[in-house]
C-alpha positions as CSV (number, residue, x, y, z in Angstrom):
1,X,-190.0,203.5,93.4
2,X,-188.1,201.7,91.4
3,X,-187.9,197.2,92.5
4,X,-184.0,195.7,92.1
5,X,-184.2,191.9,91.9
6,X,-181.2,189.6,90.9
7,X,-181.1,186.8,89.0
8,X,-178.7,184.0,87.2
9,X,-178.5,182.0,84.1
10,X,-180.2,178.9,83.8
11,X,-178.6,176.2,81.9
12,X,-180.5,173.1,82.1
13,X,-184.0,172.7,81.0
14,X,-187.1,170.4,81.4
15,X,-189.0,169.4,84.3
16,X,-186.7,167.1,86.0
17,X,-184.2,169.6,86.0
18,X,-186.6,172.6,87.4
19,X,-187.8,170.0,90.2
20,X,-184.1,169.8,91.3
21,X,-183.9,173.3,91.6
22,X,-186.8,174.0,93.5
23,X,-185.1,171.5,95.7
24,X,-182.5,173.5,95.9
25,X,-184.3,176.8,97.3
26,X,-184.2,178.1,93.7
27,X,-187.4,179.2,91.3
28,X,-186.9,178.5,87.6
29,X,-188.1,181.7,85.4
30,X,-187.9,183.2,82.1
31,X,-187.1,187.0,80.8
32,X,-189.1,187.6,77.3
33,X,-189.4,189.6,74.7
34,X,-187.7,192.9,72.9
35,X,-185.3,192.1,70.3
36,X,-183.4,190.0,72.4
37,X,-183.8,186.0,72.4
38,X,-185.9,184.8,75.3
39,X,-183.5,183.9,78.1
40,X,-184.3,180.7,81.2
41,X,-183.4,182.6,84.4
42,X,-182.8,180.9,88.2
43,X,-184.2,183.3,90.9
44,X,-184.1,182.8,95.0
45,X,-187.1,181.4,96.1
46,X,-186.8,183.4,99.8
47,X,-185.8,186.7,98.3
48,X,-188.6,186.3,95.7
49,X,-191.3,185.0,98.0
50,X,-190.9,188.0,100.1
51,X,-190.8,190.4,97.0
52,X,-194.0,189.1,95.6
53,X,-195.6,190.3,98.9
54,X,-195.2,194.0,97.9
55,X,-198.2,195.1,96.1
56,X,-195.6,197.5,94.0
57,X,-193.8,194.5,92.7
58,X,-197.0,193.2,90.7
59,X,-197.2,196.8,88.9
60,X,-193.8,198.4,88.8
61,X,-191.3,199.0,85.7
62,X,-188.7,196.3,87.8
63,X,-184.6,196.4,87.7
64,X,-183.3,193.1,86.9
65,X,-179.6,192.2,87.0
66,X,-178.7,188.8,84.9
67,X,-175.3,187.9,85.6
68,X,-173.8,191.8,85.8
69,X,-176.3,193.1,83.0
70,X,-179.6,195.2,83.8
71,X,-182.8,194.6,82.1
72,X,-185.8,196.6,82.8
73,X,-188.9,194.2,82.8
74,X,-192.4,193.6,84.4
75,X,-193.5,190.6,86.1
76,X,-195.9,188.6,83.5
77,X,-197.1,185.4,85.2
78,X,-196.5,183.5,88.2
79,X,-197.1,179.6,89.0
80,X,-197.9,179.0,92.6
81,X,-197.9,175.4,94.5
82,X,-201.9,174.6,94.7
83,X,-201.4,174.5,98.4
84,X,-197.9,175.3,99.9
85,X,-196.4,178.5,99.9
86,X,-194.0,177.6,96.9
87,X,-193.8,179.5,93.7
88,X,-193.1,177.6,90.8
89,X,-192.5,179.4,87.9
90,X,-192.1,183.1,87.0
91,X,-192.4,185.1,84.1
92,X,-191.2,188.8,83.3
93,X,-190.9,190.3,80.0
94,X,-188.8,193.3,78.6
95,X,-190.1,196.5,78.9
96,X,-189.1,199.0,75.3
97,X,-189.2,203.4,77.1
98,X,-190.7,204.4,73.9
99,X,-193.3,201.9,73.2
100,X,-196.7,201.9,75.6
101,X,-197.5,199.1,78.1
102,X,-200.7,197.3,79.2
103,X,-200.9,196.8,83.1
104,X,-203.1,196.1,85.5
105,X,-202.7,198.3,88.6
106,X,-204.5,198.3,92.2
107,X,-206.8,200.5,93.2
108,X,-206.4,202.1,96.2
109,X,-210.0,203.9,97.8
110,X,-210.1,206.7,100.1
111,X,-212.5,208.6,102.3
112,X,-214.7,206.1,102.6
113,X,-215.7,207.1,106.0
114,X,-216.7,210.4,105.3
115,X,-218.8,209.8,102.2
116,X,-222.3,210.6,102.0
117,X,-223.6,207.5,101.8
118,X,-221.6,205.6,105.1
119,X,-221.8,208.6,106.6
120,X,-225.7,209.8,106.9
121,X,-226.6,206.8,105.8
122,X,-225.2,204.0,107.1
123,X,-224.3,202.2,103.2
124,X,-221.4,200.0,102.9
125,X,-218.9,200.9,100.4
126,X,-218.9,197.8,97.7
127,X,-215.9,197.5,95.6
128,X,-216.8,196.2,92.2
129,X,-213.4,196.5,90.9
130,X,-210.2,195.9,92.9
131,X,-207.6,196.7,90.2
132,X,-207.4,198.2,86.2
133,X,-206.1,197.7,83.3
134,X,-204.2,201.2,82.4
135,X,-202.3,202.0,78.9
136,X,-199.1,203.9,79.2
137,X,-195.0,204.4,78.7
138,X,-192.9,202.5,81.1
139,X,-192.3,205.5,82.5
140,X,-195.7,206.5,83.5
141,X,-196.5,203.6,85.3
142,X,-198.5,204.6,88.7
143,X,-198.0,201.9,91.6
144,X,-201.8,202.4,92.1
145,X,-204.4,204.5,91.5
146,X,-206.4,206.6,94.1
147,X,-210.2,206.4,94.1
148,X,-212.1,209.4,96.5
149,X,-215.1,208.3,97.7
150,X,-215.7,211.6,99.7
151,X,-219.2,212.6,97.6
152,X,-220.2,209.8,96.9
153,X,-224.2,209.3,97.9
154,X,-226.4,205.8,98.4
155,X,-227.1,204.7,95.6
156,X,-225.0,206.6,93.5
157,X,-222.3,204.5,91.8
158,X,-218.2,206.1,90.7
159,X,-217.5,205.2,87.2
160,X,-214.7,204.9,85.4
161,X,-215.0,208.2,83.8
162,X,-214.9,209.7,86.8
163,X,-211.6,208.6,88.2
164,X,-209.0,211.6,88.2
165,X,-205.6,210.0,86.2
166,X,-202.2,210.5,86.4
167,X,-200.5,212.2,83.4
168,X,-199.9,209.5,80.2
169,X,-202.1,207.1,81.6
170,X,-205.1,205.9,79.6
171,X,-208.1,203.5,80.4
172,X,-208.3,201.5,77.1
173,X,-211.7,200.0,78.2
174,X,-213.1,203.7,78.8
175,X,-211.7,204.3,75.1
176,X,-214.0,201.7,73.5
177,X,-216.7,203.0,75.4
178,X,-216.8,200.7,78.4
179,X,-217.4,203.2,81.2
180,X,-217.6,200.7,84.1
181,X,-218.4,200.7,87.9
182,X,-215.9,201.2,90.2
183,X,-217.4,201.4,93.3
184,X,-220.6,202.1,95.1
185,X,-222.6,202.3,97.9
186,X,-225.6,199.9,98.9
187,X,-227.7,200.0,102.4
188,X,-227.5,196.9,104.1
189,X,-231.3,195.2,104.6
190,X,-231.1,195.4,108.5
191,X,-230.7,199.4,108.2
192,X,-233.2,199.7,105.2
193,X,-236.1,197.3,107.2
194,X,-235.6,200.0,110.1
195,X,-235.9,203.3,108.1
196,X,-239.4,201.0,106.7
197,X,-240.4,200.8,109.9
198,X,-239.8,204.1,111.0
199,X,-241.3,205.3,107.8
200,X,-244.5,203.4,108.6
201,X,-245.1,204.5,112.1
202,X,-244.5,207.6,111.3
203,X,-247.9,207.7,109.3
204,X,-249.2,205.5,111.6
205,X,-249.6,208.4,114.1
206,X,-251.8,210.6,112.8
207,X,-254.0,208.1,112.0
208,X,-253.9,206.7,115.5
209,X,-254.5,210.2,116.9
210,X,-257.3,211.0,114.6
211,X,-259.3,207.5,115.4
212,X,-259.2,208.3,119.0
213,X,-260.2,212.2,118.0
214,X,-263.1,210.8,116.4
215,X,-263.8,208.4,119.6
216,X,-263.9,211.5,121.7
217,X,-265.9,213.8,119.6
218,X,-268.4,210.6,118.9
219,X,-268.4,210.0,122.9
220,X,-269.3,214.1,123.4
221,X,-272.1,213.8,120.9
222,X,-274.0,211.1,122.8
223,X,-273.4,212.9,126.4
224,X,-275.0,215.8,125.0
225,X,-278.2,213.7,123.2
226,X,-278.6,212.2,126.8
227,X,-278.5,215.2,128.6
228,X,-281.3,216.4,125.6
């Protein structure tokens, strides 16, 4: 899926000029990089605000029409108000087809419920990582990547080595040799304190049998000397 956003020139510069168009409903922004010069963009603030909601629009090759010309960028950076829902800058930069990209992409997990772990053991799944940095061509780009849980034990922890890939799409951490967690699943101390007790008074009963066995037997011994 393929993101169309619109944007115009900016002409004035410097921070009393991107105050007054914030005032105006309108987000100040910059394209860069490629061979072309960097170029100060104006962006809606509504249309944007509502586009940045889409997880896809943080990790997709993005359509962006400047004044009747299309560039093909990704979004870079983005400055956020520290408490109202206002964005205040935004950053995308030019995206070459023939020459790889570096992206971070969501992770999306799936069949949780059904894994070993939740499922005959009553583990919580614990997401160590939320998103990853992939190597690939603009054109390989996934929105996301999928993560099955479905065999995964307690205990047991998913790597990235064991994450299935879509075509053209390289871990560069995994390359250097970083194999990291991805997810895995832990038994929460309420359930693990039960399964101790349980454990416990399950040898508890043969012993509590056997002492009252040995009460009996001891009792029968001294009938029988008194009737001696």
């Amino acid at each position: 899926m393929q993101i169309e956003i619109s944007a115009n020139k900016r002409v004035l510069q410097g921070t009393g000029a991107s105050r007054r168009l914030r005032g105006s409903g309108k987000v100040p922004g910059i394209i860069y990089g490629g061979e072309n010069p960097a170029q100060p963009i104006e962006l809606d603030h509504n249309n944007l605000f509502h586009q940045l909601k889409l997880e896809a629009f943080h990790a997709s090759i993005l359509s962006m029409e400047v004044e009747g010309q299309k560039e093909t960028v990704l979004l870079r950076d983005i400055q956020m108000h520290p408490f109202k829902p206002l964005v205040l800058h935004i950053d995308f930069q030019r995206v070459d087809p023939n020459k790889k990209i570096h992206m971070k992409v969501p992770l999306h997990f799936i069949n949780a419920d059904i894994a070993p772990g939740v499922k005959l053991s009553s583990g919580l799944v614990s997401h160590v990582l939320t998103e990853l940095d992939v190597s690939c061509l603009p054109k390989d780009l996934p929105e996301f990547i999928q993560v099955d849980l479905a065999d995964l034990a307690a205990g047991n922890t998913l790597h990235l080595s064991d994450l299935t890939l879509p075509e053209g799409v390289e871990i560069p951490s995994l390359i250097k040799g970083d194999n990291l967690p991805v997810a895995t699943i832990v038994i929460p101390r309420a359930v693990a304190s039960d399964e101790a007790a349980a454990a416990v008074a399950a040898t508890e009963v043969p012993t509590t049998v056997q002492k009252k066995e040995g009460i009996a037997k001891e009792g029968e011994k001294k009938d029988a000397g008194k009737k001696k």
